[in-house]
C-alpha positions in Angstrom: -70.0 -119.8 -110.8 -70.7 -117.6 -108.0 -74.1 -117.1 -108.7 -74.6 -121.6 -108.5 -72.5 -121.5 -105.1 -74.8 -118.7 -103.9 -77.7 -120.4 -104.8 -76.9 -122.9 -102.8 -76.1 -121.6 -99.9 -79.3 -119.9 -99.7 -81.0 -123.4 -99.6 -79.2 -124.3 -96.8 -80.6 -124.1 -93.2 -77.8 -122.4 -91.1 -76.9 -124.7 -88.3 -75.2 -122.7 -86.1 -74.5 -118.9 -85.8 -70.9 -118.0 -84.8 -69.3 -114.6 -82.8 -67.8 -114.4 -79.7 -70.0 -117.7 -78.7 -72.1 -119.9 -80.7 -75.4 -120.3 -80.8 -76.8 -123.9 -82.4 -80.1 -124.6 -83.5 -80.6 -127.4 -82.1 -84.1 -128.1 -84.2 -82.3 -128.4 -87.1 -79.6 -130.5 -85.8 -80.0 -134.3 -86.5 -79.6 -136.3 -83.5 -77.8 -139.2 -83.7 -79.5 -142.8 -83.1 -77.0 -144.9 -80.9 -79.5 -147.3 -80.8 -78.9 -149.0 -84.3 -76.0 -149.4 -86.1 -76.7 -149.9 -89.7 -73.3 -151.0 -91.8 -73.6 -150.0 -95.5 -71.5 -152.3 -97.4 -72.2 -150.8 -101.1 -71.3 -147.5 -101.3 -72.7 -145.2 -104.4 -69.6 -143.9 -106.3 -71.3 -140.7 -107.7 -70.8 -138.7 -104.2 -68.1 -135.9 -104.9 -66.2 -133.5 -101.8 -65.6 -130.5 -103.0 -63.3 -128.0 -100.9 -64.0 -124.7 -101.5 -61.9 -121.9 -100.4 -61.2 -118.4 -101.4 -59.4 -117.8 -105.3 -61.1 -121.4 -106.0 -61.0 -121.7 -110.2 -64.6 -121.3 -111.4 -63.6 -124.5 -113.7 -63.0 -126.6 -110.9 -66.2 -125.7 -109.7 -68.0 -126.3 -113.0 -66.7 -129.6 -113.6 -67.2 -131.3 -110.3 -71.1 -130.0 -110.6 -71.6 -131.1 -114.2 -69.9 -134.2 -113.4 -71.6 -137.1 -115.4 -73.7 -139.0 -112.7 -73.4 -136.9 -110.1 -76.0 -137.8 -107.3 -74.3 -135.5 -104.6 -71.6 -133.2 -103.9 -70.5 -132.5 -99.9 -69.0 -129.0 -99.7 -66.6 -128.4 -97.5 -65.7 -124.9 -96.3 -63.5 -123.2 -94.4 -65.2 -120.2 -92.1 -68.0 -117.5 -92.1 -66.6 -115.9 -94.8 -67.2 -118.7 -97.7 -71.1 -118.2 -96.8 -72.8 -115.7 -98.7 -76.2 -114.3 -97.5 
């Protein structure tokens, strides 16, 4: 299990870098379009949130990513110490 969250971690741009301050990269940060507002009224049903936090059970974690139909999982963390580098 920890070998699938690290892998993913890895493929993920890091946004901002935290310390005493934080520093943003803003190129990597979408900016919003206040222009259009585009209201989705069907939603897909195969989006999972995951929370993942320290002492997490592996099977939790493997069954929410082998999931039948799962399109796409938002993880949700809690601090600098859930991101492996």
């Amino acid at each position: 299990m920890r070998n699938i969250l690290v892998r993913l971690f890895r493929e993920l741009p890091v946004l901002a870098e935290v310390g005493v301050y934080i520093r943003y990269h803003e190129d990597l940060i979408l900016k919003p379009n206040f222009k259009k507002l585009k209201v989705h009224k069907e939603l897909d049903e195969n989006i999972a949130i995951l929370k993942l936090f320290p002492g997490i059970n592996q099977n939790i974690v493997r069954n929410t990513l082998t999931t039948p139909g799962l399109k796409a999982l938002i993880l949700e963390t809690f601090g600098q110490a859930m991101r492996q580098r």
